[in-house]
N, C-alpha and C positions, 0 to 999 in steps of 0.2 A: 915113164910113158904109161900111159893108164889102155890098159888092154880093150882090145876091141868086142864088143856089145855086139852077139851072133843070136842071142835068144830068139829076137822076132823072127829071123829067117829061120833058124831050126828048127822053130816050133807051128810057126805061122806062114812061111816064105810059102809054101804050095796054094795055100787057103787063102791067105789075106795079103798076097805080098808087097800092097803100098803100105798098108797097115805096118806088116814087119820092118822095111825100107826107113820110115818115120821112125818107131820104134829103136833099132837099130844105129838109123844114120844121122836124124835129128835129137833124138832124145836123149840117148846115152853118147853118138858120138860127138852132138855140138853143146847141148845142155848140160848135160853132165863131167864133160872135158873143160868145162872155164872152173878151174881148180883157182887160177888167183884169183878171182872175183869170190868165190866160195870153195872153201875145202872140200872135199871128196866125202870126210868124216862126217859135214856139219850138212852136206846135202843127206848125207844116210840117215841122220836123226832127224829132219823135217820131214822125209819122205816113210818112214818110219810112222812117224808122229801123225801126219796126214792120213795115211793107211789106215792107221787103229783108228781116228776118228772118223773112217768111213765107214767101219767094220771092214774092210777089204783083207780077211783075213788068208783069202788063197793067194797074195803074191808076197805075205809079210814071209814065210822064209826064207825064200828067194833074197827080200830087200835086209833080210837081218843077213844072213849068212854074206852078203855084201857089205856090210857094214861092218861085219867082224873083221874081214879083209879091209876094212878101211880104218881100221882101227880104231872103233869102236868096242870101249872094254865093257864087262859084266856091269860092274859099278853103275857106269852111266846109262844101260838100257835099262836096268833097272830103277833108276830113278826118273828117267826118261817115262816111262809107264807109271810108274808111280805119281808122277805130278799128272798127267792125263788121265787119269782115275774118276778126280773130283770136277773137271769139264767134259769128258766123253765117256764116262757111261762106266758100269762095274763090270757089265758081261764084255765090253770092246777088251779091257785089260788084261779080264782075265783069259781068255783067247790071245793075246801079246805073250801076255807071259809063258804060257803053255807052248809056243812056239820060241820065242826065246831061251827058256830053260834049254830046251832040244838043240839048241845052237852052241848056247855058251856053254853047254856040259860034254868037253868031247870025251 
């Protein structure tokens, strides 16, 4: 049973609370819950993968250290970042990597 998604209310519920609700009850509890349709693992590396090519570097620890619970190993975010290198950009990676290393190095 994949745990329940409270971010947007803890963080956002007083402020934004449709925003958190979505967040929360759409995003992580309907989209992110069809596990047969797409694994848990393989959504953390597109939304990963997506991140860095926004530069969206303030939620990538959040969505790594999620992905490491999703088992998601060292091996593959690093090469994961490493083939996004040469299509988004040297400063997107290297900002991944610098947040990554802080994840996979407990």
């Amino acid at each position: 049973m994949v745990k329940k998604q409270t971010a947007g209310c803890d963080y956002l519920g007083n402020f934004a609370p449709k925003f958190a609700e979505l967040n929360d009850d759409v995003l992580f509890g309907e989209v992110w819950s069809r596990t047969k349709e797409l694994s848990s693992h393989n959504r953390s590396l597109i939304t990963i993968s997506a991140l860095i090519t926004k530069g969206a570097v303030a939620q990538l620890p959040a969505h790594m250290k999620l992905a490491k619970q999703n088992g998601v190993t060292k091996d593959e975010i690093v090469e994961v970042i490493t083939q996004l290198a040469f299509y988004v950009g040297w400063p997107n990676v290297w900002s991944a990597f610098n947040i990554a290393k802080d994840v996979w190095t407990d």
